[in-house]
PyMOL Python script that loads the backbone (N, CA, C, O; Angstrom):
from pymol import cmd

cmd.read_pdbstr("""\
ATOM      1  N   UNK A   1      35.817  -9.192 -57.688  1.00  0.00           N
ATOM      2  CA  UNK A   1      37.169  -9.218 -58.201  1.00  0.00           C
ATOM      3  C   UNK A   1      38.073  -8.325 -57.349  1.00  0.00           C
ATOM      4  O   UNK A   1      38.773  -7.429 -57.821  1.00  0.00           O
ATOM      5  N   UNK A   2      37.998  -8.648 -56.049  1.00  0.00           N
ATOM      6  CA  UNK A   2      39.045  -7.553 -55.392  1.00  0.00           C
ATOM      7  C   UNK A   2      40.226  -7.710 -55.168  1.00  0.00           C
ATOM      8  O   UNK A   2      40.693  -7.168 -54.166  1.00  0.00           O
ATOM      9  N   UNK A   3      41.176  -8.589 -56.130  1.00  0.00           N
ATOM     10  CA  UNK A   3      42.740  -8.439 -56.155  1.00  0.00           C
ATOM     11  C   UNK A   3      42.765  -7.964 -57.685  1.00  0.00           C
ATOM     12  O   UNK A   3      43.731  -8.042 -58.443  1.00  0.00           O
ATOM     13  N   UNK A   4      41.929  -7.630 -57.874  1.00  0.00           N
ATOM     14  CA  UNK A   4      42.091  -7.291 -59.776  1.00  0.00           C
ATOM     15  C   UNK A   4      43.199  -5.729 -59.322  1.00  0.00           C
ATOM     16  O   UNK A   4      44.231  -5.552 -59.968  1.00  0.00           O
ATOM     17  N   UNK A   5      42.859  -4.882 -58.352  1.00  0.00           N
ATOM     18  CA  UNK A   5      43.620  -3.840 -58.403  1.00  0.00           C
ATOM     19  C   UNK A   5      45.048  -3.972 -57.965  1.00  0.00           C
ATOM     20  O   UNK A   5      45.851  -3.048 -58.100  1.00  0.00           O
ATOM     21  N   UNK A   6      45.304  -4.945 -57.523  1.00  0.00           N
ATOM     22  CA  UNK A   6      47.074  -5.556 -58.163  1.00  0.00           C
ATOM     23  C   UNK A   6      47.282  -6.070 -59.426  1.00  0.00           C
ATOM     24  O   UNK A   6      48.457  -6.263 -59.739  1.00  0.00           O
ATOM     25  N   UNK A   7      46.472  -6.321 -60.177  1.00  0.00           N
ATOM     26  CA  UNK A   7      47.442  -6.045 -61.798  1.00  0.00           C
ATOM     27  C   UNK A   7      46.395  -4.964 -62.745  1.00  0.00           C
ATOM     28  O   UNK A   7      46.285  -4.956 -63.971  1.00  0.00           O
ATOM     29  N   UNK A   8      45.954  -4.412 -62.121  1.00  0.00           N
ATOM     30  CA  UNK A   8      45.190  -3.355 -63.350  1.00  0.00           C
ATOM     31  C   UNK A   8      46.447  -2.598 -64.411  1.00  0.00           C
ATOM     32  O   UNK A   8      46.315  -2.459 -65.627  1.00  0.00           O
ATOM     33  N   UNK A   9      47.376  -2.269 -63.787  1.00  0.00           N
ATOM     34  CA  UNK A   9      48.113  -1.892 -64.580  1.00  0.00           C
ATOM     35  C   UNK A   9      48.973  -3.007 -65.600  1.00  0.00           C
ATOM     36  O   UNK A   9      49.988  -2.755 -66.249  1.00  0.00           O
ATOM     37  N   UNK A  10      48.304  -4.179 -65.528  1.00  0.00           N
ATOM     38  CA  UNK A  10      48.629  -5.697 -66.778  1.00  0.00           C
ATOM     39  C   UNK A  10      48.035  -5.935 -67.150  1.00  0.00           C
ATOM     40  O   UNK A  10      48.234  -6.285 -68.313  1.00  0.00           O
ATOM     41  N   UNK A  11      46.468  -6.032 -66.535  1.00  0.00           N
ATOM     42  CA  UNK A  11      45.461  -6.894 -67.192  1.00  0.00           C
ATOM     43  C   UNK A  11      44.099  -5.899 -67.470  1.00  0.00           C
ATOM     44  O   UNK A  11      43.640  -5.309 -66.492  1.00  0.00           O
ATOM     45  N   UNK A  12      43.675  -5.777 -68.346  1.00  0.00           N
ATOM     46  CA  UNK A  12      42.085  -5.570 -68.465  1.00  0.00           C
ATOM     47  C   UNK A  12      41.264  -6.588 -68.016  1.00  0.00           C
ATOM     48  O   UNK A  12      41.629  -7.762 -68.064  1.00  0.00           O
ATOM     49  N   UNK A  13      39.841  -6.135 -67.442  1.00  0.00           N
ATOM     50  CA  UNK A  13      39.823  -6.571 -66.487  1.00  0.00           C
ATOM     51  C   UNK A  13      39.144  -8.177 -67.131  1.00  0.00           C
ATOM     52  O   UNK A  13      38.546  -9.006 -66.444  1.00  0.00           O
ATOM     53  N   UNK A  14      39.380  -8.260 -68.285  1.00  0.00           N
ATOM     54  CA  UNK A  14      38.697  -9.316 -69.118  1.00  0.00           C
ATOM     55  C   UNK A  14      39.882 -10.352 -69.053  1.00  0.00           C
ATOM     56  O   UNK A  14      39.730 -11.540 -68.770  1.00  0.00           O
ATOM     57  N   UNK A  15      40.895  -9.840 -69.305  1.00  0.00           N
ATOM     58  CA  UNK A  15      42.449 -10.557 -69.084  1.00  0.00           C
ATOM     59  C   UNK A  15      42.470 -11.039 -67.886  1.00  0.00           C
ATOM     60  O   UNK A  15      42.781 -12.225 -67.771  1.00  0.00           O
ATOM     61  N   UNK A  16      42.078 -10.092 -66.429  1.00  0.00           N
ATOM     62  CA  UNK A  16      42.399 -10.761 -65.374  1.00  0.00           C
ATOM     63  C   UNK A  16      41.404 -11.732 -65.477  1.00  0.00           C
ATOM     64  O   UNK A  16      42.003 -12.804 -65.566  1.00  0.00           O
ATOM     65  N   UNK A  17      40.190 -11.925 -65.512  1.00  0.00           N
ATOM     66  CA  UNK A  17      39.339 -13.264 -65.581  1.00  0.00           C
ATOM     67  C   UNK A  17      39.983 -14.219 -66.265  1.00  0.00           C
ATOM     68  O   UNK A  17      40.257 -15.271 -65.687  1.00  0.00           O
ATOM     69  N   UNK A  18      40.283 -14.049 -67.414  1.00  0.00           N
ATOM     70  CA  UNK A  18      40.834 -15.002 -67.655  1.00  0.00           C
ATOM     71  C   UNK A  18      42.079 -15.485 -67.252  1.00  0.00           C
ATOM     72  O   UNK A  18      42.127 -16.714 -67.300  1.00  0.00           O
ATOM     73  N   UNK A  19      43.150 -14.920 -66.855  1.00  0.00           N
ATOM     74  CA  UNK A  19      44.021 -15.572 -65.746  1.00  0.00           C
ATOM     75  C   UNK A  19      43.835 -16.166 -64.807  1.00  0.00           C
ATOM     76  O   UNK A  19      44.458 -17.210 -64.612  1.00  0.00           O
ATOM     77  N   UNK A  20      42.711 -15.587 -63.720  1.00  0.00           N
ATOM     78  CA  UNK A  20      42.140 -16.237 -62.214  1.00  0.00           C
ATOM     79  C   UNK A  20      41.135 -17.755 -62.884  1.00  0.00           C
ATOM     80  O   UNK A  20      41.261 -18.877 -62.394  1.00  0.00           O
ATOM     81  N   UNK A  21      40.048 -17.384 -64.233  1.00  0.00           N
ATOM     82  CA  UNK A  21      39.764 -18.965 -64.435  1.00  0.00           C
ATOM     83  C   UNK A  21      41.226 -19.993 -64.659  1.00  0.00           C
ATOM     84  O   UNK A  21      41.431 -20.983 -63.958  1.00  0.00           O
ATOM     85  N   UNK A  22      42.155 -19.534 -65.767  1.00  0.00           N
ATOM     86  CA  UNK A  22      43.560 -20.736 -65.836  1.00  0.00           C
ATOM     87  C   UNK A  22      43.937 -20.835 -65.056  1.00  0.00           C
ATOM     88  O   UNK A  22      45.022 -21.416 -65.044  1.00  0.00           O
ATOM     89  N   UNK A  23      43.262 -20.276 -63.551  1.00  0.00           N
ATOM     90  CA  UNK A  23      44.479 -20.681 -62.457  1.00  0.00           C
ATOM     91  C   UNK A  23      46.138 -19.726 -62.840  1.00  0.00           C
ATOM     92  O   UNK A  23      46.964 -19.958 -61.957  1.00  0.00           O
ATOM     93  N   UNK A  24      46.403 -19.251 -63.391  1.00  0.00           N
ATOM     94  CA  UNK A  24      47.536 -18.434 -63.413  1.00  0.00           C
ATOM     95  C   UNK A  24      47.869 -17.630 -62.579  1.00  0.00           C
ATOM     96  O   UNK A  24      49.049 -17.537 -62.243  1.00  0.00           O
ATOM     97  N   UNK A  25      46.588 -16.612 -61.881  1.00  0.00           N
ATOM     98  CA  UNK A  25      46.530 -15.942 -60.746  1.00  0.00           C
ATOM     99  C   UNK A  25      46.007 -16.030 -59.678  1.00  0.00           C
ATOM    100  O   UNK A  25      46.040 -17.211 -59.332  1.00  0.00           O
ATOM    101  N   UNK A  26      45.674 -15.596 -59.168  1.00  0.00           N
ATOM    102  CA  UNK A  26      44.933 -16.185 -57.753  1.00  0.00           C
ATOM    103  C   UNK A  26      44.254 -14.624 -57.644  1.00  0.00           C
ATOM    104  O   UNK A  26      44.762 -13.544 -57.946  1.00  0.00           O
ATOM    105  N   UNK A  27      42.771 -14.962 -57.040  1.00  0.00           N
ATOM    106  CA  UNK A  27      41.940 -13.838 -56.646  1.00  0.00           C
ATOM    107  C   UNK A  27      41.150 -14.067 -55.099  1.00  0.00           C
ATOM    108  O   UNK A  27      40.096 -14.688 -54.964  1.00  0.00           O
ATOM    109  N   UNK A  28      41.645 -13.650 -54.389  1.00  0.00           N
ATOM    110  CA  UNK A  28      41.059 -13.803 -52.913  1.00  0.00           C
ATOM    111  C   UNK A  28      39.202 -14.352 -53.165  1.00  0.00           C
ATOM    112  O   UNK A  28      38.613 -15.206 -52.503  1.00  0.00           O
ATOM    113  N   UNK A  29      38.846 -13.825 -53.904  1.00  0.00           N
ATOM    114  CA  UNK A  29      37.130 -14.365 -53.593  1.00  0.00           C
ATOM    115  C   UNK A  29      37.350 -15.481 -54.708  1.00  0.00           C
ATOM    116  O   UNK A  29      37.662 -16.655 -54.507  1.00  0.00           O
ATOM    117  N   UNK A  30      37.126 -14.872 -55.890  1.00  0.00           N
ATOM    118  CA  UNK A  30      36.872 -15.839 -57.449  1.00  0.00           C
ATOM    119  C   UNK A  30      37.638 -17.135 -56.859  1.00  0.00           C
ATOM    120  O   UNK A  30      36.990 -18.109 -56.475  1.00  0.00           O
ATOM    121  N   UNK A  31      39.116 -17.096 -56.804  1.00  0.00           N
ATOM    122  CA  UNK A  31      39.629 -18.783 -56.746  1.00  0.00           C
ATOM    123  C   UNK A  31      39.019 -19.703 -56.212  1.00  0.00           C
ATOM    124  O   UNK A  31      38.829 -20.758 -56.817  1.00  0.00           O
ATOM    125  N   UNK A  32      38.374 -19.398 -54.360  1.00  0.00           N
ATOM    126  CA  UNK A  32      37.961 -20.312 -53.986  1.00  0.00           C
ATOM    127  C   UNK A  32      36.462 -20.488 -54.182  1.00  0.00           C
ATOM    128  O   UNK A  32      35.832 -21.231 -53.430  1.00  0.00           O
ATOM    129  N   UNK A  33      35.813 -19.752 -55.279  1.00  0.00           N
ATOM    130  CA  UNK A  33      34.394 -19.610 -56.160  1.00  0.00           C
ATOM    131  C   UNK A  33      34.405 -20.872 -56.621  1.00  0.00           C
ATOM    132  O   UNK A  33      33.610 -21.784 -56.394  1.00  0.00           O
ATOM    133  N   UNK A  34      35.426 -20.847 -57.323  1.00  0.00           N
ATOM    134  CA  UNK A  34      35.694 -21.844 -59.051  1.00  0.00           C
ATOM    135  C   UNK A  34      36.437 -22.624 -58.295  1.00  0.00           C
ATOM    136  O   UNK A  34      35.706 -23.458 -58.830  1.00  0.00           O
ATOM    137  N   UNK A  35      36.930 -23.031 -57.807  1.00  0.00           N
ATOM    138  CA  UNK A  35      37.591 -24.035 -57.290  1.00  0.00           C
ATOM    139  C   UNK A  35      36.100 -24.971 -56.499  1.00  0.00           C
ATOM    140  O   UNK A  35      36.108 -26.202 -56.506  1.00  0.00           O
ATOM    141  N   UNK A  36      34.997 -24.232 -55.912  1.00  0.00           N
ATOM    142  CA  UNK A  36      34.259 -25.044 -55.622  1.00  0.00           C
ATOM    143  C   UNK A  36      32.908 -25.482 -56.797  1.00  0.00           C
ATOM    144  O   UNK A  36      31.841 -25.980 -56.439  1.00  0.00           O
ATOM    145  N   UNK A  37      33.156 -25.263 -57.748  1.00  0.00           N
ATOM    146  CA  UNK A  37      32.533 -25.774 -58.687  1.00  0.00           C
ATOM    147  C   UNK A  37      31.835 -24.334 -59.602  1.00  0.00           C
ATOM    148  O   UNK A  37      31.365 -24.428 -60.736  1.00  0.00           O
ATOM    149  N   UNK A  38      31.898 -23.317 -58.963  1.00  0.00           N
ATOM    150  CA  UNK A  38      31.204 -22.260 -59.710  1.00  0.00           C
ATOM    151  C   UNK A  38      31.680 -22.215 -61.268  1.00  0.00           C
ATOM    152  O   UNK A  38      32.853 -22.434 -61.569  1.00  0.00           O
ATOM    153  N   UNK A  39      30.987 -22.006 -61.937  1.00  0.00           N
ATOM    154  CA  UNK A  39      31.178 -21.685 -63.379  1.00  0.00           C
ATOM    155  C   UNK A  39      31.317 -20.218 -63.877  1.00  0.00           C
ATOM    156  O   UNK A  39      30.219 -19.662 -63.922  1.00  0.00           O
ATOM    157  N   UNK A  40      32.608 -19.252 -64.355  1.00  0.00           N
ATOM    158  CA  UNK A  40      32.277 -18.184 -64.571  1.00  0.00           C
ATOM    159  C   UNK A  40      30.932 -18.144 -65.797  1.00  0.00           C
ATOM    160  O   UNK A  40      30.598 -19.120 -66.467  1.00  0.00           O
ATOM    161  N   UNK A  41      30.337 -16.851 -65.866  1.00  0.00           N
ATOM    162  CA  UNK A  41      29.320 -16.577 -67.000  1.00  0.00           C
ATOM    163  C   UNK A  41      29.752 -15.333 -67.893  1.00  0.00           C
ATOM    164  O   UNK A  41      30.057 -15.503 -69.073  1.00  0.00           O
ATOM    165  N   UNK A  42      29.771 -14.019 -67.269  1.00  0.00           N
ATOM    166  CA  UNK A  42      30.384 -12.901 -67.638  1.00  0.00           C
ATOM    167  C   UNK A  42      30.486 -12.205 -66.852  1.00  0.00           C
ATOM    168  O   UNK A  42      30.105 -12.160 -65.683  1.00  0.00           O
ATOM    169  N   UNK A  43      31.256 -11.344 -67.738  1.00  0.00           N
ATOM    170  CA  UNK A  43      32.405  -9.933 -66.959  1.00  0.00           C
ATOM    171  C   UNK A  43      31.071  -8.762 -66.846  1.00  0.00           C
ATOM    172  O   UNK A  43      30.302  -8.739 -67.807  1.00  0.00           O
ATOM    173  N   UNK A  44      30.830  -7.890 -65.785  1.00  0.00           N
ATOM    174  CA  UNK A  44      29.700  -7.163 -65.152  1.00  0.00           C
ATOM    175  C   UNK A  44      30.354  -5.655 -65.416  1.00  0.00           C
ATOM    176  O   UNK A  44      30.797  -5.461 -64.284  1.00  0.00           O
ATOM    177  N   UNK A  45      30.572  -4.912 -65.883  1.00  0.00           N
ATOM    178  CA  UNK A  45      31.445  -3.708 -65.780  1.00  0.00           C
ATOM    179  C   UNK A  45      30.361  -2.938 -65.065  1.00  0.00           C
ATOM    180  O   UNK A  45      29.246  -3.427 -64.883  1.00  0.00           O
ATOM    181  N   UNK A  46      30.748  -1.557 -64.606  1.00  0.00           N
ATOM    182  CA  UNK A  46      29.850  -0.770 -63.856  1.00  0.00           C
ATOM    183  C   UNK A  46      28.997  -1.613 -63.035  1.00  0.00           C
ATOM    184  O   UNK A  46      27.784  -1.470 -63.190  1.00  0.00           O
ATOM    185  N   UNK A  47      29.433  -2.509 -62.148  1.00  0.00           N
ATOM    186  CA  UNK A  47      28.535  -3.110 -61.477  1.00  0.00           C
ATOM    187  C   UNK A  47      28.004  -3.123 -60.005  1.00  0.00           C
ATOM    188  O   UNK A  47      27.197  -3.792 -59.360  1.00  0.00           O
ATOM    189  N   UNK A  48      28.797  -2.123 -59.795  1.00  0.00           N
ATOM    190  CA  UNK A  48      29.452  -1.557 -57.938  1.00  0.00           C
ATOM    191  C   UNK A  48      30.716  -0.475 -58.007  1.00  0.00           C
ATOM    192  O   UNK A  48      31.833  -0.912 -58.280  1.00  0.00           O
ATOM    193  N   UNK A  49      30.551   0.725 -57.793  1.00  0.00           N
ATOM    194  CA  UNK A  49      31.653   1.784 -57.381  1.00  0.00           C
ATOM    195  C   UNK A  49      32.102   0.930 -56.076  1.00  0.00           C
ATOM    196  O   UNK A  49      31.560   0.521 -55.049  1.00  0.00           O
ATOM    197  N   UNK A  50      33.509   0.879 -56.732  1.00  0.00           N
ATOM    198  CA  UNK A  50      34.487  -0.336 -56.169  1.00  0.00           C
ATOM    199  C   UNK A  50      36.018  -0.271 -56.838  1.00  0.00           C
ATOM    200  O   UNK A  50      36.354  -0.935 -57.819  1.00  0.00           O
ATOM    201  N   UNK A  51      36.577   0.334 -56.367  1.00  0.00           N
ATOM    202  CA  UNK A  51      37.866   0.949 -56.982  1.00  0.00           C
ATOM    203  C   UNK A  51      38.738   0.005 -57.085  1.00  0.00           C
ATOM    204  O   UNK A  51      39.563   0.038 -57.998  1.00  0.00           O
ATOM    205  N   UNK A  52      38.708  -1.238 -55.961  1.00  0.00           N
ATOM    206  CA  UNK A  52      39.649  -2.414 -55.921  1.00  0.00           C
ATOM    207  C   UNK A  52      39.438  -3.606 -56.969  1.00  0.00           C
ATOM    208  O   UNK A  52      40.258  -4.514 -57.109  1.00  0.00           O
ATOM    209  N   UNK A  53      37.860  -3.462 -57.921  1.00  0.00           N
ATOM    210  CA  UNK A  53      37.448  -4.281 -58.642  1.00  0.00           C
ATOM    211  C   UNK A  53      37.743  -3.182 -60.239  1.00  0.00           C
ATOM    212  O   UNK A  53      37.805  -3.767 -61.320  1.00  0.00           O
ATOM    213  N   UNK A  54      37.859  -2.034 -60.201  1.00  0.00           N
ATOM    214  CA  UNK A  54      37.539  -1.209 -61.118  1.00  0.00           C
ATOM    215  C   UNK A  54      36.191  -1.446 -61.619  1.00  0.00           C
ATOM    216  O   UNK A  54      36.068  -1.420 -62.843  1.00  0.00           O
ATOM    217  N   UNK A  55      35.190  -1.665 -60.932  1.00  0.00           N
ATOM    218  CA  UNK A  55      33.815  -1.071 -60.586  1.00  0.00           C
ATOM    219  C   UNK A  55      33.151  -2.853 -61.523  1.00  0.00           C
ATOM    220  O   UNK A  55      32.055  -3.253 -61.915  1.00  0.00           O
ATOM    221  N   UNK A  56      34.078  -3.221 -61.511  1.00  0.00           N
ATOM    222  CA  UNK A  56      33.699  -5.161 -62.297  1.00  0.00           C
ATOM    223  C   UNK A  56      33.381  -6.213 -61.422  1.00  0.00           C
ATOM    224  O   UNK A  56      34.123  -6.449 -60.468  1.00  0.00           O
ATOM    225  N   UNK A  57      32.211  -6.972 -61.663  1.00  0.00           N
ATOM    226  CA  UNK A  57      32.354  -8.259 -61.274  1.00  0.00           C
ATOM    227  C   UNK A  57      32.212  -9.290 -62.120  1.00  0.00           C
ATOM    228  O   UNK A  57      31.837  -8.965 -63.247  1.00  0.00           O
ATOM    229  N   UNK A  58      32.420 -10.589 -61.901  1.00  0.00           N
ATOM    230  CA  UNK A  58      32.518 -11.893 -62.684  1.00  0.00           C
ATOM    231  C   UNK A  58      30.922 -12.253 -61.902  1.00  0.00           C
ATOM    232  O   UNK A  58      30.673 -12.469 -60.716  1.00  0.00           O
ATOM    233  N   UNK A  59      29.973 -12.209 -63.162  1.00  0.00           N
ATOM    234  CA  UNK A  59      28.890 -13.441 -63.124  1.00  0.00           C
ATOM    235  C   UNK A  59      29.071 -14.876 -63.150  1.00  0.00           C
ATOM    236  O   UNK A  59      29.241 -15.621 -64.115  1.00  0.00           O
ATOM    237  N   UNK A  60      29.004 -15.125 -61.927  1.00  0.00           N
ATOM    238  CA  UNK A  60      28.934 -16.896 -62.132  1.00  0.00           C
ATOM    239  C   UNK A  60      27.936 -17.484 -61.487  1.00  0.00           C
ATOM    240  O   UNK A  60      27.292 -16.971 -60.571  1.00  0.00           O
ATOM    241  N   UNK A  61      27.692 -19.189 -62.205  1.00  0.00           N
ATOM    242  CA  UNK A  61      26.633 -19.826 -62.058  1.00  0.00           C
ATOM    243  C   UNK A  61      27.014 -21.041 -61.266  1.00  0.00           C
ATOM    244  O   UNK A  61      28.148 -21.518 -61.288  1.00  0.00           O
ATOM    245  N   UNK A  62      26.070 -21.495 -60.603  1.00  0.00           N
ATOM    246  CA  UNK A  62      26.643 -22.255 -59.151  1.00  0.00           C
ATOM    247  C   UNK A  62      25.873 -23.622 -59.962  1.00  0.00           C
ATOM    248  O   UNK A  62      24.665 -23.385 -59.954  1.00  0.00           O
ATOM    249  N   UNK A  63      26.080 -24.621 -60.479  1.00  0.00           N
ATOM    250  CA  UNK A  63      25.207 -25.741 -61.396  1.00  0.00           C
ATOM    251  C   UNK A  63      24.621 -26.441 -60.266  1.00  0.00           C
ATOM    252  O   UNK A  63      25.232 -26.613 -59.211  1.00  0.00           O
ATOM    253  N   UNK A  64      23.587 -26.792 -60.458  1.00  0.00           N
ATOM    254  CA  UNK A  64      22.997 -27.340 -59.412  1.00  0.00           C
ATOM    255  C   UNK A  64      22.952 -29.034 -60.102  1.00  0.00           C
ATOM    256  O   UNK A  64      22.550 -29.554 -61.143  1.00  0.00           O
ATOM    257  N   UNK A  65      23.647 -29.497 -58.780  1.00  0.00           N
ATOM    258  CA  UNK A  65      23.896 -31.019 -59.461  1.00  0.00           C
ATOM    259  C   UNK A  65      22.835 -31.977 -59.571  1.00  0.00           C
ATOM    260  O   UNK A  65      23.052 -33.052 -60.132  1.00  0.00           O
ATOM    261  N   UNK A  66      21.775 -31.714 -59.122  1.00  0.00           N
ATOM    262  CA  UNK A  66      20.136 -32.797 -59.064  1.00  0.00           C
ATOM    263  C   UNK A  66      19.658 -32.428 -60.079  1.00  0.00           C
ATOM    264  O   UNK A  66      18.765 -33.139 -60.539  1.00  0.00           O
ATOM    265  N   UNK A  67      20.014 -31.296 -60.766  1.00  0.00           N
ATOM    266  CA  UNK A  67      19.143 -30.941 -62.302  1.00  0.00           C
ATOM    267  C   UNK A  67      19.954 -31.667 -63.487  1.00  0.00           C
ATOM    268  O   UNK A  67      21.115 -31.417 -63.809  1.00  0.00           O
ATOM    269  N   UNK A  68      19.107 -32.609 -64.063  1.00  0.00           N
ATOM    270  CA  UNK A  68      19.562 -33.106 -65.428  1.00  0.00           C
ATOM    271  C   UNK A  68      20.081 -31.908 -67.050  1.00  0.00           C
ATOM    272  O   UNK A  68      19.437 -30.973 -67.526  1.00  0.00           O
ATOM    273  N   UNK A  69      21.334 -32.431 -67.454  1.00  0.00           N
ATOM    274  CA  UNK A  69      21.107 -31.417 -68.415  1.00  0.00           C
ATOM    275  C   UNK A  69      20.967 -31.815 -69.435  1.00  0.00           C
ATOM    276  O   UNK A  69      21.681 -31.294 -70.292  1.00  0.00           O
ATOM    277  N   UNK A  70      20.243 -32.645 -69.777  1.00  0.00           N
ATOM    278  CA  UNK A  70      19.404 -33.809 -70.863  1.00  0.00           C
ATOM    279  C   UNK A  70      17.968 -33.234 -70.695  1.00  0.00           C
ATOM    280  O   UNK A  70      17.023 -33.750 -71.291  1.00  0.00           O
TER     281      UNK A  70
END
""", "prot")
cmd.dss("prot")
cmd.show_as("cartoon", "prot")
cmd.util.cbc("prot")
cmd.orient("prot")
């Protein structure tokens, strides 16, 4: 999440996920994540001393399209 530290002072960092999934914001890594099919999962707090993420990342799952979900 390293444009999250341009709106930390708007969004928690649960808010900014959910802006960058509606497409409302744009996040240099996440957009073009989810834009290629990634699925967010959850918000990671303390997950990396990372001041530009406020130490967060977004778990996401990459679906693998040959696996049935039946």
């Amino acid at each position: 999440m390293p444009g999250y530290y341009h709106y930390r002072d708007l969004f928690s960092p649960e808010e900014y996920v959910n802006q960058v999934v509606q497409n409302t914001i744009t996040d240099p890594v996440l957009t073009p994540q989810l834009r290629a099919g990634l699925l967010p999962v959850q918000l990671v707090h303390d997950y990396i001393t990372d001041e530009e993420s406020n130490n967060c990342a977004l778990l996401l799952e990459w679906p693998n399209p040959d696996k049935s979900t039946s």
